[in-house]
VMD Tcl script that draws the C-alpha trace (Angstrom):
set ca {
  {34.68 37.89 5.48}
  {37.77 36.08 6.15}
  {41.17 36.67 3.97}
  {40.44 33.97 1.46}
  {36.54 35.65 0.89}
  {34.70 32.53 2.48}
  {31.15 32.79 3.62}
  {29.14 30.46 5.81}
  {25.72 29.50 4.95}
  {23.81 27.61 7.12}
  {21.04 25.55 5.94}
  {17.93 23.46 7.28}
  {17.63 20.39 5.84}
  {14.54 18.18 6.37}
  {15.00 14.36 7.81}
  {14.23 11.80 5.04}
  {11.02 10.32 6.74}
  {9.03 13.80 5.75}
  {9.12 13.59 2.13}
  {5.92 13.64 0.06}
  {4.84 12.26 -3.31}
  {4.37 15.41 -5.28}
  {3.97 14.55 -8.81}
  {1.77 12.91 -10.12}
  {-0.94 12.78 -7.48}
  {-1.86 11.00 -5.64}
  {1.11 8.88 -6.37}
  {2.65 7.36 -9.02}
  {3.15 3.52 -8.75}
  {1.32 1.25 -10.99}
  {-1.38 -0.45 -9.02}
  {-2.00 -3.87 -10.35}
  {-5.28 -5.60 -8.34}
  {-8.79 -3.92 -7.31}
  {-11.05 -4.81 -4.84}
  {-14.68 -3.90 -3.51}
  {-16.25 -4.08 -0.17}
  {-17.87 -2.45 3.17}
  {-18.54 0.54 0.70}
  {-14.83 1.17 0.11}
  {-12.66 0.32 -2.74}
  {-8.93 -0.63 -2.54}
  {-6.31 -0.77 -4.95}
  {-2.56 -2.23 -4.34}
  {0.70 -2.18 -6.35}
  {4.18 -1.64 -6.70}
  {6.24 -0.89 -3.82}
  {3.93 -1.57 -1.08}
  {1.27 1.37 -2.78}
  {-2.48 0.76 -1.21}
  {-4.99 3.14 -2.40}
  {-8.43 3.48 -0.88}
  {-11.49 5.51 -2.04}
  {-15.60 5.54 -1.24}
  {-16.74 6.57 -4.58}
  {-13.76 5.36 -7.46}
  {-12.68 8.80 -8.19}
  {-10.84 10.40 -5.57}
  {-8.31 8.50 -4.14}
  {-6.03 8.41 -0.56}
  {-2.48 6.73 0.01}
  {-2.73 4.26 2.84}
  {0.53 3.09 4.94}
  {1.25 -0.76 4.09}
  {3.70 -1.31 6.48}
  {5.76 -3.05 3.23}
  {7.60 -1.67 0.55}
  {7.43 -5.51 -1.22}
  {5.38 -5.17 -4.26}
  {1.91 -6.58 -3.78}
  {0.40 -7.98 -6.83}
  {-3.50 -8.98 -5.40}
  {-6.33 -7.86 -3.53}
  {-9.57 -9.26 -2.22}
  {-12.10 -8.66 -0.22}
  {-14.43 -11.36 1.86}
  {-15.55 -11.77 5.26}
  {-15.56 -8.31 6.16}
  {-12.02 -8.48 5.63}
  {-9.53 -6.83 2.40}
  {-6.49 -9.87 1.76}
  {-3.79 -8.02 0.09}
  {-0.98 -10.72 -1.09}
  {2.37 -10.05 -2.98}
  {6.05 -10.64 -3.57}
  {8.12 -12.77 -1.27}
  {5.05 -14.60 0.86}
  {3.56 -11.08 1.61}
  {-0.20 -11.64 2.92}
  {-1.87 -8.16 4.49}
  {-5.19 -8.06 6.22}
  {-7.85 -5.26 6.71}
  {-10.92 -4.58 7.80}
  {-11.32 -1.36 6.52}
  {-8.33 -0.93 3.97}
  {-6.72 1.39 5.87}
  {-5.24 -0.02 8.69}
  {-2.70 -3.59 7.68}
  {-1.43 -6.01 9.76}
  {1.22 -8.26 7.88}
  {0.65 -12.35 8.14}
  {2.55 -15.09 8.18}
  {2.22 -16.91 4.63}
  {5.01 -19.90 5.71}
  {6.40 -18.86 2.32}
  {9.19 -17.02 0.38}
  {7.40 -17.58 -2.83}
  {5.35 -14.32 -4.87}
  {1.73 -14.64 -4.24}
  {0.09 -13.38 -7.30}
  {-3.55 -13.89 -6.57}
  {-5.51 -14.39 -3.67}
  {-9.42 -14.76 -3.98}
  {-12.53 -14.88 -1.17}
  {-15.03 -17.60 -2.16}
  {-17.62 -18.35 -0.21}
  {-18.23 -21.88 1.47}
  {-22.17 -23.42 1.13}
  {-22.16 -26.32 3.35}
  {-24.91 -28.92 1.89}
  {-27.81 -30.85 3.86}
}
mol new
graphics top color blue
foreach p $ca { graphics top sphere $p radius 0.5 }
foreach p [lrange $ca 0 end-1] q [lrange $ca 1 end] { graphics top cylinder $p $q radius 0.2 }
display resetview
């Protein structure tokens, strides 16, 4: 102790990029589009939030890349289209892995849906 009765504690603080979504599980953004396909559903939402999950019950937090909320998903083409706020556009092939597109837009893309094209004799 020194004369004015100071002590030195020394503490370990964890860098920023390790925190976890604790509560509630397995995270708590609202997801606002669903989609179906290559046996694997995916849900997106607020903040960038992608959900995956083989059987609609248990659920696993993918990395979007984005935290831009994303307002649609689709899938088509063997591929998931995930679309949002400020021009976002995300592809997949198997909703875990995104790659961010080019939409040539700043405008919120609210929908985005797979039809499929019949060409006519």
């Amino acid at each position: 102790m020194n004369e004015n009765n100071w002590k030195v504690v020394i503490c370990q603080v964890m860098p920023f990029d390790l925190w976890l979504w604790r509560n509630p599980l397995p995270q708590g953004n609202t997801l606002r589009s669903a989609a179906y396909g290559n046996g694997k559903y995916v849900a997106v939402g607020q903040y960038g939030t992608i959900m995956t999950s083989l059987d609609g019950i248990n659920w696993t937090l993918q990395f979007s890349g984005t935290s831009i909320y994303l307002t649609g998903v689709a899938f088509g083409a063997g591929l998931f289209v995930a679309v949002g706020m400020l021009g976002t556009i995300l592809t997949s092939a198997d909703g875990e892995n995104w790659t961010r597109q080019d939409s040539g837009t700043d405008a919120g893309l609210t929908a985005y849906v797979m039809v499929r094209t019949c060409l006519w004799p």
